[in-house]
RONUDO-504639 format. One record per atom (N, C-alpha, C): residue in one letter; atom name; y, z, x. Coordinates in steps of 0.1 Angstrom, whole numbers. Atoms other than C-alpha are relative to their C-alpha. Layout:
 residu atome north    up  east
      A    CA     Y     Z     X
...
END
This chain:
 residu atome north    up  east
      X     N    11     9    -4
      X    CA  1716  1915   816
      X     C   -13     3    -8
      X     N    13     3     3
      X    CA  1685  1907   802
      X     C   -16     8     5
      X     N     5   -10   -11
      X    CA  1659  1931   812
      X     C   -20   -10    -3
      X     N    11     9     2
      X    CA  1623  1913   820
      X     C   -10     8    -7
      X     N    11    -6    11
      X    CA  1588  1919   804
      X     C    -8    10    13
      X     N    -1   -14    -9
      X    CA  1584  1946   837
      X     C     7     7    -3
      X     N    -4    -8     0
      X    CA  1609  1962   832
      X     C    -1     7   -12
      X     N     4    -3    12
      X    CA  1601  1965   792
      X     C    -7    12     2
      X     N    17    -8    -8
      X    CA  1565  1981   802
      X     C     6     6     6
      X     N     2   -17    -9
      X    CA  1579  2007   826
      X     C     5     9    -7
      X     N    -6   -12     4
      X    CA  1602  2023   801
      X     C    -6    -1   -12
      X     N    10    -7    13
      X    CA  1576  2021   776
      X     C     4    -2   -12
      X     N    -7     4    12
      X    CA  1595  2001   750
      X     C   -13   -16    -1
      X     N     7    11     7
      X    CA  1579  1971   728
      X     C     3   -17     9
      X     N    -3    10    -1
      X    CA  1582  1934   743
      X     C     8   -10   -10
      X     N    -7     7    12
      X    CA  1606  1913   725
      X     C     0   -16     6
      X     N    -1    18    -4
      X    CA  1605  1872   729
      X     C    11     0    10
      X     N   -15     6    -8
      X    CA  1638  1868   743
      X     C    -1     7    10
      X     N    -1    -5    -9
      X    CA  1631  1893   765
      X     C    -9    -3    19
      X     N    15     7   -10
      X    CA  1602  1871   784
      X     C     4   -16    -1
      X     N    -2     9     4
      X    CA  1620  1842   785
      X     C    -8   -14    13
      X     N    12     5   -14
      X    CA  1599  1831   821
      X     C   -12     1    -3
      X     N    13    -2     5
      X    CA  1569  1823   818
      X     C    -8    -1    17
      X     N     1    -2   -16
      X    CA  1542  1824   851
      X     C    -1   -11    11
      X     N    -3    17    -9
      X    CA  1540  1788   859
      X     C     1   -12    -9
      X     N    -3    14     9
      X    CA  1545  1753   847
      X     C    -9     3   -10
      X     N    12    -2    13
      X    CA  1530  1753   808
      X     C   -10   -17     4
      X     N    10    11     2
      X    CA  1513  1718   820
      X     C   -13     5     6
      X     N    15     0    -9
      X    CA  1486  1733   843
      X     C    -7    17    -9
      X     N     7   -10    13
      X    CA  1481  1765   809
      X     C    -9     0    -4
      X     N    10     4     8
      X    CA  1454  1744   792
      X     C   -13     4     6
      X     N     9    -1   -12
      X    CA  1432  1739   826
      X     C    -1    19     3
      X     N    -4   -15    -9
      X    CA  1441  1777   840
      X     C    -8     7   -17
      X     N     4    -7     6
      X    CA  1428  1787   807
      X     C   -17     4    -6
      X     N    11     4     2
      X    CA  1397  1771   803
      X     C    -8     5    16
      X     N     3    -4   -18
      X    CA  1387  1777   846
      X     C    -1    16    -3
      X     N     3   -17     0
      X    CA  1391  1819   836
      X     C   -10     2    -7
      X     N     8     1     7
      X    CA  1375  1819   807
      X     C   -15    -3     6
      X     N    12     7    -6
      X    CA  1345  1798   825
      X     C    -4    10    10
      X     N     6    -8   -13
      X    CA  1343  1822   854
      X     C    -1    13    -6
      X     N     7   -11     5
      X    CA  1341  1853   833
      X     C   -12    -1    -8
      X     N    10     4     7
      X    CA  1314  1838   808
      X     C   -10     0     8
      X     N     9     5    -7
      X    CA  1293  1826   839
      X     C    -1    16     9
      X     N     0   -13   -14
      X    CA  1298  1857   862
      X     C   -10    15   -11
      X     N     7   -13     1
      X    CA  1286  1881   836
      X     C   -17    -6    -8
      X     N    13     7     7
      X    CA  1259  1859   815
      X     C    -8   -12     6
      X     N    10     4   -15
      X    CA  1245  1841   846
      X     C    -6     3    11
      X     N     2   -12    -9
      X    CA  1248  1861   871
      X     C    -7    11    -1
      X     N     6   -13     4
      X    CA  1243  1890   855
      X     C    11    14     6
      X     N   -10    -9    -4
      X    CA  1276  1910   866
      X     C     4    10   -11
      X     N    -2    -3    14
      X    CA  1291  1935   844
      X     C    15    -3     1
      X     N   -11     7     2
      X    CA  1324  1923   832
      X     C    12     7    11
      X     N    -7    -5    -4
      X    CA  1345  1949   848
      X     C    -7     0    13
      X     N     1     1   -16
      X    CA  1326  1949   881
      X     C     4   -14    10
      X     N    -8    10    -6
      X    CA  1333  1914   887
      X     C    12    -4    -4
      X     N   -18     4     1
      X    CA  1369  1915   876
      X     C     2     6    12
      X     N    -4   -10    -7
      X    CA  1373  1942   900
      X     C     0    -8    14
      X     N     0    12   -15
      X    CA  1361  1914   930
      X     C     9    -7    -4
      X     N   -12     9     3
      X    CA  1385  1890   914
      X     C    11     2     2
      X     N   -15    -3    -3
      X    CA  1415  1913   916
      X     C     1     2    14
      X     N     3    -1   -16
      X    CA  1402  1919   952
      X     C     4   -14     9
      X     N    -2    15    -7
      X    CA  1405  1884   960
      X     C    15    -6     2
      X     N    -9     6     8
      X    CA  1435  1866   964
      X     C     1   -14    -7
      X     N    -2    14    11
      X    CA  1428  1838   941
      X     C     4     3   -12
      X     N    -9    -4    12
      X    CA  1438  1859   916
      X     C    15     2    -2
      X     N   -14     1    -1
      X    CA  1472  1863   930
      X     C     3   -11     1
      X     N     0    16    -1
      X    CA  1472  1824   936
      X     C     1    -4   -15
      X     N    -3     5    14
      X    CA  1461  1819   898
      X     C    10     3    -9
      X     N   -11    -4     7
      X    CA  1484  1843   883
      X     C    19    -6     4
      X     N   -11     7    -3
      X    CA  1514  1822   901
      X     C    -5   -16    -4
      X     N     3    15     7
      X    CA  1498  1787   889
      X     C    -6    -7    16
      X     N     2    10   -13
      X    CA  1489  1775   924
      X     C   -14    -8    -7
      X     N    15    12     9
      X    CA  1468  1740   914
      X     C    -7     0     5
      X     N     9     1    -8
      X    CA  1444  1743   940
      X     C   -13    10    -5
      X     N    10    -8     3
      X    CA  1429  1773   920
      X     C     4    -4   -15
      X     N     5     4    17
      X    CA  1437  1764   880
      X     C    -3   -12    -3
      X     N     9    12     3
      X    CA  1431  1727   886
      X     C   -12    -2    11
      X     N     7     4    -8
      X    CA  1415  1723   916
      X     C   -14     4     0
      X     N    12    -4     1
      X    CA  1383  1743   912
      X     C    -2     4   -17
      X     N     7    -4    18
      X    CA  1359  1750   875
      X     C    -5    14     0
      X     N     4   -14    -2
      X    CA  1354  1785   863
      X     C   -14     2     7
      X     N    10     0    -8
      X    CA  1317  1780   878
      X     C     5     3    17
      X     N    -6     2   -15
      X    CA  1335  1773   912
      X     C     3    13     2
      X     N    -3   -13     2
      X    CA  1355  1802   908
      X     C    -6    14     3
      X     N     5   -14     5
      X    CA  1331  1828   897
      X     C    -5    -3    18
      X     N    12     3   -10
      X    CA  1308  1816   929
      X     C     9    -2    15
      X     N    -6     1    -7
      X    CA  1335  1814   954
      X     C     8    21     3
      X     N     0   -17     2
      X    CA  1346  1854   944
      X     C   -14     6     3
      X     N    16    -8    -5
      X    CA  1309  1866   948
      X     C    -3    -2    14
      X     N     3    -1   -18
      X    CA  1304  1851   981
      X     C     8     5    11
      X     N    -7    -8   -12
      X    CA  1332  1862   997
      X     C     7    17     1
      X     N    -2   -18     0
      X    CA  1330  1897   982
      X     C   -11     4     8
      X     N    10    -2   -13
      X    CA  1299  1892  1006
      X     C   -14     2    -4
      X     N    11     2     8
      X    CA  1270  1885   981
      X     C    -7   -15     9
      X     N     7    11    -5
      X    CA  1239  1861   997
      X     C    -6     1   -11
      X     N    10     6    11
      X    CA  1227  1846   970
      X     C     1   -16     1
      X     N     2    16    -2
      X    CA  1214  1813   976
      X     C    13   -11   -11
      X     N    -6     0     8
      X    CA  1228  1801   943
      X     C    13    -8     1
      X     N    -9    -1    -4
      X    CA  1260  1806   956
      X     C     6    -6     9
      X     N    -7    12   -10
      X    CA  1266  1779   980
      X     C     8    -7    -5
      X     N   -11    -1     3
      X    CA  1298  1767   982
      X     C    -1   -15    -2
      X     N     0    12    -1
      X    CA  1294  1731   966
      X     C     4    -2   -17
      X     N    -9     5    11
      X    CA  1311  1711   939
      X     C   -11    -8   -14
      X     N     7     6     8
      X    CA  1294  1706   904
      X     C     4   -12     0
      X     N    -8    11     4
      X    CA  1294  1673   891
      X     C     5     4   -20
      X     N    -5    -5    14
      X    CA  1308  1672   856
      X     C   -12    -3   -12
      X     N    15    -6    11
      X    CA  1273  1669   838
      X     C    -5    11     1
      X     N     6   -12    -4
      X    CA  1263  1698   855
      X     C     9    13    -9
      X     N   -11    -7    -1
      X    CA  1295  1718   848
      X     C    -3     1   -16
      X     N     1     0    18
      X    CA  1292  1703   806
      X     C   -14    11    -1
      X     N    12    -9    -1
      X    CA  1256  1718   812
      X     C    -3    14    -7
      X     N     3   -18     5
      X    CA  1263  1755   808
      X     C    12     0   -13
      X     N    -9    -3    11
      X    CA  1290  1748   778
      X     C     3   -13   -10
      X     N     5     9    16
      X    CA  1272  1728   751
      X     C    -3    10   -11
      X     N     3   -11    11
      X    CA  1267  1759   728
      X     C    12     5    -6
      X     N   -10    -3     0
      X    CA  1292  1781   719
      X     C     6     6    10
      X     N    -5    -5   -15
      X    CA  1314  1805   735
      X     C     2    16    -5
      X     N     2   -18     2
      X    CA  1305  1841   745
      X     C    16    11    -2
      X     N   -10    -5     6
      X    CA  1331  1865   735
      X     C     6     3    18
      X     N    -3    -1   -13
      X    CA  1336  1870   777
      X     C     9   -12     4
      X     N    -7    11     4
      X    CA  1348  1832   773
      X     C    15     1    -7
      X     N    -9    -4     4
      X    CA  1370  1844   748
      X     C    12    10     8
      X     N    -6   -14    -3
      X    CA  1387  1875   770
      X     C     5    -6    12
      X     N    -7     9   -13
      X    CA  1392  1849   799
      X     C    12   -11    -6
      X     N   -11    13     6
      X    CA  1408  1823   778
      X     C    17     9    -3
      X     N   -13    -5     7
      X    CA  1433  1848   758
      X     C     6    10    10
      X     N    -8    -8    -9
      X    CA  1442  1869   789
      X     C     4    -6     9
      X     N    -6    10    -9
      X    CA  1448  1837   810
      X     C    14    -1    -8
      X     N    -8     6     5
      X    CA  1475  1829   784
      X     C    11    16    -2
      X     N   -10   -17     2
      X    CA  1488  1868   778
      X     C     7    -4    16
      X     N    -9     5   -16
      X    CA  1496  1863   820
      X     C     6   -10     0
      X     N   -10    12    -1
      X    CA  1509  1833   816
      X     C    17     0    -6
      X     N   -12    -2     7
      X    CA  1535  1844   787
      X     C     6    11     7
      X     N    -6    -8    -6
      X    CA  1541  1873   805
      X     C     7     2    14
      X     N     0     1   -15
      X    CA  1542  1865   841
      X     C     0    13     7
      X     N     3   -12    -5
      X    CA  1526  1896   849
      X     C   -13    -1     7
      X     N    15     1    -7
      X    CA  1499  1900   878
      X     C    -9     3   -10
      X     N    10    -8    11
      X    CA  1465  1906   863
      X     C    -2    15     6
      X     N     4   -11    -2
      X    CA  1462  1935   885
      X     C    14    15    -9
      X     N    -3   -10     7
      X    CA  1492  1951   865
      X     C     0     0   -13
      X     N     5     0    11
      X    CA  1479  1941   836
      X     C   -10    12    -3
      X     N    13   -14    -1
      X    CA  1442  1959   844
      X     C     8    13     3
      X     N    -4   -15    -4
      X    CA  1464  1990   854
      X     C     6     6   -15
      X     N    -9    -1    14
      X    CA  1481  1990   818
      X     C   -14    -3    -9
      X     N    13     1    12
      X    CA  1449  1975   794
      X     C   -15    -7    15
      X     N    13    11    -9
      X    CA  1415  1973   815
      X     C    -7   -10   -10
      X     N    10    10     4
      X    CA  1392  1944   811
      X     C    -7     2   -11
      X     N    12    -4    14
      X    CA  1368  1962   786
      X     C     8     2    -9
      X     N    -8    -7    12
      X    CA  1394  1973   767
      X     C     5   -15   -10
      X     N    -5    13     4
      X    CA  1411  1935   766
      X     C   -17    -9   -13
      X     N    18     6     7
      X    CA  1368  1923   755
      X     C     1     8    -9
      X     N     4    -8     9
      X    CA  1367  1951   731
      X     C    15    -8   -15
      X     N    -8     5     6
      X    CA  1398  1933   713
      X     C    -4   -14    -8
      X     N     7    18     3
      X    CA  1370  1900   705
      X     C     4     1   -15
      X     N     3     2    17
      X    CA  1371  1913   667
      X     C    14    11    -2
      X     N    -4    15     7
      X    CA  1392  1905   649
      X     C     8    -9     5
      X     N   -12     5    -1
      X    CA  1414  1890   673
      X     C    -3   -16     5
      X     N    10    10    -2
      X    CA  1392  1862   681
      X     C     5   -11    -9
      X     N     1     3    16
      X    CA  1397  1849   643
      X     C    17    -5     4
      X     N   -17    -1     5
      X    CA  1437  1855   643
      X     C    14    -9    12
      X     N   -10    11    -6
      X    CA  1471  1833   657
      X     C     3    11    14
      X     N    -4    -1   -12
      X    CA  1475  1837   694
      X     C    17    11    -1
      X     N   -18    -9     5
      X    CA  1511  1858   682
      X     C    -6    12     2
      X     N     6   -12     7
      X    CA  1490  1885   668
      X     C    -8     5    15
      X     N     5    -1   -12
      X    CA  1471  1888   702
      X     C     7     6    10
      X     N   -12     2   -12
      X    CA  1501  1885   722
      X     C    10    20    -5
      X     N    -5   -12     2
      X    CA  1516  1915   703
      X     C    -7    11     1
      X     N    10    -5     0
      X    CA  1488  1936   701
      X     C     0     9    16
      X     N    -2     1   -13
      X    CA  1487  1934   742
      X     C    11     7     5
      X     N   -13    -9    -2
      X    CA  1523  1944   743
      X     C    -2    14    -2
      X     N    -1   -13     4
      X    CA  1517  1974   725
      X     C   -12     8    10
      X     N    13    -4    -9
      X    CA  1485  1981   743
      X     C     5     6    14
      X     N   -11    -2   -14
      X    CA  1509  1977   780
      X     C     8    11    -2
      X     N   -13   -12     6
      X    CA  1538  1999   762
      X     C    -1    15     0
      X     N     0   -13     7
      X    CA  1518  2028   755
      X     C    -5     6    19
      X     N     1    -5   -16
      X    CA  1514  2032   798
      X     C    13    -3     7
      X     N   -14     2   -13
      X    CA  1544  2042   821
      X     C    -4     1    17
      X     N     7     0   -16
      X    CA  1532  2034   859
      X     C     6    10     3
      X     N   -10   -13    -8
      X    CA  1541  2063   880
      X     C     8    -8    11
      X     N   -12     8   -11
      X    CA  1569  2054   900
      X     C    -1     2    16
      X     N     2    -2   -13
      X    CA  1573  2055   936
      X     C     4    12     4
      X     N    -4   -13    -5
      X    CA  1591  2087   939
      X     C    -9    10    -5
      X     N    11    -5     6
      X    CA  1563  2103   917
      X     C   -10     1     8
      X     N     9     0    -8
      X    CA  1539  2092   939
      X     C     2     6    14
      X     N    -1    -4   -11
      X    CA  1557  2104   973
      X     C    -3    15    -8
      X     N     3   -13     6
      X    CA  1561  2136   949
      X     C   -15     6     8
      X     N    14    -4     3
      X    CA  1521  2139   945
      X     C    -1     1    18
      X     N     8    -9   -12
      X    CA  1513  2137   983
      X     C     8     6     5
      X     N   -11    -7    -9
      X    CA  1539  2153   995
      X     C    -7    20    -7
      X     N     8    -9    10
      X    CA  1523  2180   968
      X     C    10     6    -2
      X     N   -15    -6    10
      X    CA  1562  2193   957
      X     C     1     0   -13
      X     N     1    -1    10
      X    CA  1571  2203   927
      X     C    13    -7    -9
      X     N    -8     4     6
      X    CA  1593  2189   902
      X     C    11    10    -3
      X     N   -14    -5     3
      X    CA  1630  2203   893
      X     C    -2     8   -12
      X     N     0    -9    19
      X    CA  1623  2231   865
      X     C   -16    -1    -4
      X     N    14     6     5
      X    CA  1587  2218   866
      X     C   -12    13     7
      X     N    10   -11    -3
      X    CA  1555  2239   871
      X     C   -12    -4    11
      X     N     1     2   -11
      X    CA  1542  2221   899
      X     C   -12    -9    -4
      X     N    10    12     5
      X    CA  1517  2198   878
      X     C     2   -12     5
      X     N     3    12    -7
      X    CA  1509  2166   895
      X     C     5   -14    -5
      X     N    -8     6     6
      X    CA  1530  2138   880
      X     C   -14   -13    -1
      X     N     9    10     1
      X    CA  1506  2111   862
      X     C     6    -9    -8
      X     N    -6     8    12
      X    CA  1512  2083   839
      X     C     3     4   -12
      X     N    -5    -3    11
      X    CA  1532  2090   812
      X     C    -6    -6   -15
      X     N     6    10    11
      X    CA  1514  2077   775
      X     C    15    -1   -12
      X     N    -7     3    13
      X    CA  1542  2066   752
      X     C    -2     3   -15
      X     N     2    -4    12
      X    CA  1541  2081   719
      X     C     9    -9    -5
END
């Protein structure tokens, strides 16, 4: 059998095409779901004034993230990354006027993205699409490459074919083995391993 792009990542081997042959939801609602992330990380940290990782960290909190990462259209079509960002802040429990829960119109919306686009823009767009090929939550994504780490990837990958990105990411994921569940009863149970010296079992880094 075919082994998926989970089970790839836990044993710490490379991603191969054929091996991801699922993707995380219909490619028609991809385009929209890509542009809506993108928009809500651009706006959350260079509007707001968030720092990237603090408001991902409410996003994975939420579940509209588990909603986006399955395609549900109510969150990649139905609302604009503005919506988004501003719908995550208030119900992580932020009063900010601002933040009232009402629907741009689409002048307003063109408004904040007549210029270019911040490289946060960029790190929402190409990690919308990494989830999508992978059909991997974002939260086990951030457990395998965090957010800063994905933004710190702007140069040169910004420039280069969506392939080159995509592989990059793999290897990025590959080089972390989650601790398993029996690992973890291990740790609180605070027992020691079979032949082992009683060190605390953590993620393994793939060499």
């Amino acid at each position: 059998m075919t082994q998926g792009c989970d089970g790839a990542l836990a044993v710490g081997r490379g991603i191969d095409e054929d091996q991801c042959g699922r993707v995380a939801y219909d490619a028609t609602y991809l385009g929209t779901a890509r542009v809506v992330l993108a928009r809500m990380l651009d706006y959350a940290v260079n509007v707001l004034g968030y720092r990237l990782a603090s408001f991902w960290a409410l996003f994975l909190a939420n579940d509209v993230s588990r909603l986006f990462a399955h395609g549900d259209a109510s969150v990649v079509a139905g609302r604009s990354g503005i919506e988004l960002a501003r719908l995550v802040v208030r119900e992580a429990g932020c009063d900010q006027v601002e933040l009232l829960d009402v629907r741009l119109t689409d002048a307003q919306e063109a408004s904040w993205y007549c210029g270019g686009r911040s490289e946060e823009y960029w790190c929402g767009w190409a990690l919308a699409y990494y989830q999508w090929r992978r059909a991997l939550s974002f939260s086990d994504i951030e457990a395998r490459v965090p957010i800063e780490d994905v933004l710190a990837l702007y140069e040169p990958y910004h420039e280069m074919d969506e392939r080159q990105f995509l592989d990059r990411m793999d290897e990025e994921c590959a080089r972390v083995v989650p601790v398993t569940k029996l690992q973890s009863c291990r740790k609180r149970a605070g027992t020691k391993r079979a032949g082992g010296d009683g060190a605390a079992d953590v993620a393994v880094v793939a060499r």
